[in-house]
C-alpha positions in Angstrom: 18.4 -15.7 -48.5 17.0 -13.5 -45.6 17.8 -13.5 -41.9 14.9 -12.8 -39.3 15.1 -10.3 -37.6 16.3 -10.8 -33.7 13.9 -9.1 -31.2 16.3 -7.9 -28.6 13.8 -7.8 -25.5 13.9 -4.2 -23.7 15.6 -4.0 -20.3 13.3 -4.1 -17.3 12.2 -0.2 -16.4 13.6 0.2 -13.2 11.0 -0.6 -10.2 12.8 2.1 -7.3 13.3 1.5 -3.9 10.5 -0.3 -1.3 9.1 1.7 1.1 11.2 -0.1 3.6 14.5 0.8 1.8 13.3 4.5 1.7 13.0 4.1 5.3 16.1 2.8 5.6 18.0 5.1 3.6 16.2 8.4 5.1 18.7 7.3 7.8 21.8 6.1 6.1 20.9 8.1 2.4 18.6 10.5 2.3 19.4 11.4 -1.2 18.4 8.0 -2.2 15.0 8.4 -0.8 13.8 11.7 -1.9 15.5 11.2 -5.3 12.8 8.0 -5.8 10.1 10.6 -4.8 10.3 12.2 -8.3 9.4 8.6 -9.2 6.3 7.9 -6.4 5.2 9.9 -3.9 3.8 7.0 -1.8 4.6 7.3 2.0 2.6 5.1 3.7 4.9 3.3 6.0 6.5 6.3 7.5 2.7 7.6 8.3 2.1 4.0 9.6 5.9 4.4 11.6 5.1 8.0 12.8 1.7 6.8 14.6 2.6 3.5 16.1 5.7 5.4 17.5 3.5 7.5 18.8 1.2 5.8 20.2 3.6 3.7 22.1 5.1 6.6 23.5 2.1 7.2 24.6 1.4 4.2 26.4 5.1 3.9 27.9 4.5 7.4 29.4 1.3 5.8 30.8 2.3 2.7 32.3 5.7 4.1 33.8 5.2 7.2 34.7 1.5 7.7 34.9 -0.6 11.2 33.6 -1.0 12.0 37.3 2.3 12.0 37.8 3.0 14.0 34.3 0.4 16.7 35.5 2.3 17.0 38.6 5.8 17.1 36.9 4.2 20.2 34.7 3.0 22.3 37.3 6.1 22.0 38.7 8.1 22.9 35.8 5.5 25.5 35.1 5.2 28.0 37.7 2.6 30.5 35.8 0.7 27.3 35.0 0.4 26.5 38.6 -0.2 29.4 39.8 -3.6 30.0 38.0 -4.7 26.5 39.2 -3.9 27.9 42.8 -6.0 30.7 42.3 -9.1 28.7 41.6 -11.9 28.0 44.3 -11.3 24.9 46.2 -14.5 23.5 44.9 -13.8 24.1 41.1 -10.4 22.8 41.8 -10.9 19.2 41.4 -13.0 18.8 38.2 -10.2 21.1 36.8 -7.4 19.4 37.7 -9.4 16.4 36.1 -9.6 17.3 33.1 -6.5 18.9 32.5 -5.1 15.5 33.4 -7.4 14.0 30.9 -6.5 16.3 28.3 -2.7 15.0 28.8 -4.1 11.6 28.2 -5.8 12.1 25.3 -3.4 14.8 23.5 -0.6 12.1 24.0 -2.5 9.3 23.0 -3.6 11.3 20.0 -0.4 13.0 19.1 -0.1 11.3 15.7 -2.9 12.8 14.3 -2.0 16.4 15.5 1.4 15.4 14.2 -0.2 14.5 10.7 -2.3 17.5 10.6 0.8 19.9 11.3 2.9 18.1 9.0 0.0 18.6 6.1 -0.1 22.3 7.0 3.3 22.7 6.8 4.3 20.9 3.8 0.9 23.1 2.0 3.0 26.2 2.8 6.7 24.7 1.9 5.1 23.5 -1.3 3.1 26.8 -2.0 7.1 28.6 -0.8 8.8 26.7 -3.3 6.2 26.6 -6.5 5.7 30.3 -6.0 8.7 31.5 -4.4 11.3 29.8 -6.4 9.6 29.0 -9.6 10.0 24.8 -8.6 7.0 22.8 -10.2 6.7 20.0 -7.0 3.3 18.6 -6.6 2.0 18.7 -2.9 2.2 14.8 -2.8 5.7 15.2 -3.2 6.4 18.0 -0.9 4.3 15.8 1.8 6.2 12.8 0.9 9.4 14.7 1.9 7.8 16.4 4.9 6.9 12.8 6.0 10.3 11.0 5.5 11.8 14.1 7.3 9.8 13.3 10.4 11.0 9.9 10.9 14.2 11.0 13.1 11.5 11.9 15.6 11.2 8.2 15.8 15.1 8.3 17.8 12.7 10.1 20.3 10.4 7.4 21.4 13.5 4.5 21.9 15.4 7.2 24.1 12.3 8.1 26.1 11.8 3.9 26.5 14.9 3.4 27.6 14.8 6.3 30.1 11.8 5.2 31.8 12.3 1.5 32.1 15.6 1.9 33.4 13.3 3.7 36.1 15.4 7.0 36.1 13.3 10.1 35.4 9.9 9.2 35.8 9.8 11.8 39.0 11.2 14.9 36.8 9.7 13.5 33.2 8.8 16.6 31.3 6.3 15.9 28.5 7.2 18.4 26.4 10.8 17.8 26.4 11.3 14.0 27.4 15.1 13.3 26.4 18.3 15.1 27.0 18.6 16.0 23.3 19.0 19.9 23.9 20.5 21.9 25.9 17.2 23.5 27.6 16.5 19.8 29.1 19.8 20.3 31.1 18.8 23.7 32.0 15.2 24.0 33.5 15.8 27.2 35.4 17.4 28.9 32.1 15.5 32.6 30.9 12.0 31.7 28.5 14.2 33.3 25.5 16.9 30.9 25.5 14.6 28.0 27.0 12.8 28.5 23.6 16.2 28.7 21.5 17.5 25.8 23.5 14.4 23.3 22.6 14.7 24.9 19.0 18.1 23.3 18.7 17.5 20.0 19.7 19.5 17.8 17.8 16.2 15.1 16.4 14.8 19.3 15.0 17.7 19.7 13.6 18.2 16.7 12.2 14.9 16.6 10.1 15.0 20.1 9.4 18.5 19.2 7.7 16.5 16.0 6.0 13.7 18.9 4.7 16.3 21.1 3.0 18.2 18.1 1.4 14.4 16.6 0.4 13.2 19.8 -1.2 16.4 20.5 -3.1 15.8 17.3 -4.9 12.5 17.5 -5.8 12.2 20.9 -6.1 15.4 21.1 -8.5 17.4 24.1 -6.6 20.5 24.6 -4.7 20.8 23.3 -0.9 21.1 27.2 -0.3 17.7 27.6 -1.8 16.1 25.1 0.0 17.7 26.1 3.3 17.0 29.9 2.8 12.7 28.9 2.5 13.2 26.0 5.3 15.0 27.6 7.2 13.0 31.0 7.2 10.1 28.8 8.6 12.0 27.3 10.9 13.0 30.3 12.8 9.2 31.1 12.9 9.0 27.8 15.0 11.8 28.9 17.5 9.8 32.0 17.8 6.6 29.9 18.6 8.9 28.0 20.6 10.2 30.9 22.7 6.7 32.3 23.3 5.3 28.9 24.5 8.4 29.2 27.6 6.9 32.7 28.2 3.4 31.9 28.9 4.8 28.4 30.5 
């Protein structure tokens, strides 16, 4: 007498996490996320996340404070900056001032875009820093994918600057290149260019992602968080350095 054989059906391959729970968990578990980035290197919603917050930045900083207004805030907070625009003939004056206004407009409207554009720049020479530097075997999608989710704290940036300007209390001193009290330079206005530059540079959303990069790039890159924050962290003192000439020639 003979038995048929029972066909034991194989368990369902696991399907990962949504994009909305890699979302989520860049907050709550980053290790979660970039671990399921071995398994897809889709990032489509924090791309989508990165330009709507953006844009409505954008438009808050319009509607409550204004780009006049922002113009005027800048030349105030930057004397050298002022200065030329004082030194130009009174009938080239106003077309200037014009455009520089409009160039405000449009660079903060557009942000995302120059956001995505740096963040494919920089995760080309993190990728190329870990492949060739350390040996790792990442692909670029997944080096992006990391350099995307590691933005997303910037996100914190565009409540606090809501909340600031519809509860009407720094539209008058709004600085658009450093909105929210999240470093130390923001408290200090009148501080030296060296330290204004190292103060921005440790603002706590940087710091944050730059944490989230070296925690990414461990995992998918296979190395050591000492590894990963020896190459990130090399390019992120070139940024303070950027950073720190920007408050020279500001």
């Amino acid at each position: 007498m003979s038995t048929d054989s029972v066909l034991v059906p194989a368990p369902p391959a696991p399907t990962g996490l949504s994009q909305v729970e890699r979302v989520v968990d860049t907050f709550i578990a980053p290790s979660k996320t970039f671990t399921d980035i071995l398994r897809s290197s889709s990032c489509w919603l924090p791309i989508l996340l990165l330009f709507l917050s953006t844009f409505c930045s954008a438009f808050i900083v319009d509607r409550q404070v204004g780009f006049e207004r922002v113009y005027e805030n800048q030349m105030q907070l930057s004397p050298k900056q002022a200065e030329r625009m004082d030194q130009l003939p009174p009938e080239q004056k106003p077309a200037i001032v014009a455009r520089t206004i409009a160039s405000y407009k449009y660079s903060t409207y557009g942000a995302g875009l120059i956001i995505m554009i740096f963040l494919l720049i920089y995760a080309l020479v993190i990728w190329a820093s870990f492949n060739f530097g350390l040996g790792a075997q990442t692909t670029f999608g997944q080096v992006f994918a990391v350099t995307v989710y590691a933005a997303l704290p910037y996100i914190v940036q565009v409540i606090l600057v809501a909340i600031t300007l519809f509860a009407g209390d720094n539209a008058e001193s709004y600085d658009l290149k450093n909105p929210v009290g999240t470093n130390l330079a923001y408290y200090l206005p009148d501080t030296g260019a060296v330290l204004k530059g190292i103060f921005q540079s440790l603002d706590l959303l940087k710091m944050w992602s730059v944490v989230l990069q070296i925690i990414g790039m461990a995992i998918i890159a296979k190395k050591t968080l000492t590894q990963s924050a020896i190459i990130v962290g090399i390019f992120w003192v070139v940024g303070v350095g950027f950073a720190i000439m920007g408050a020279l020639f500001s």
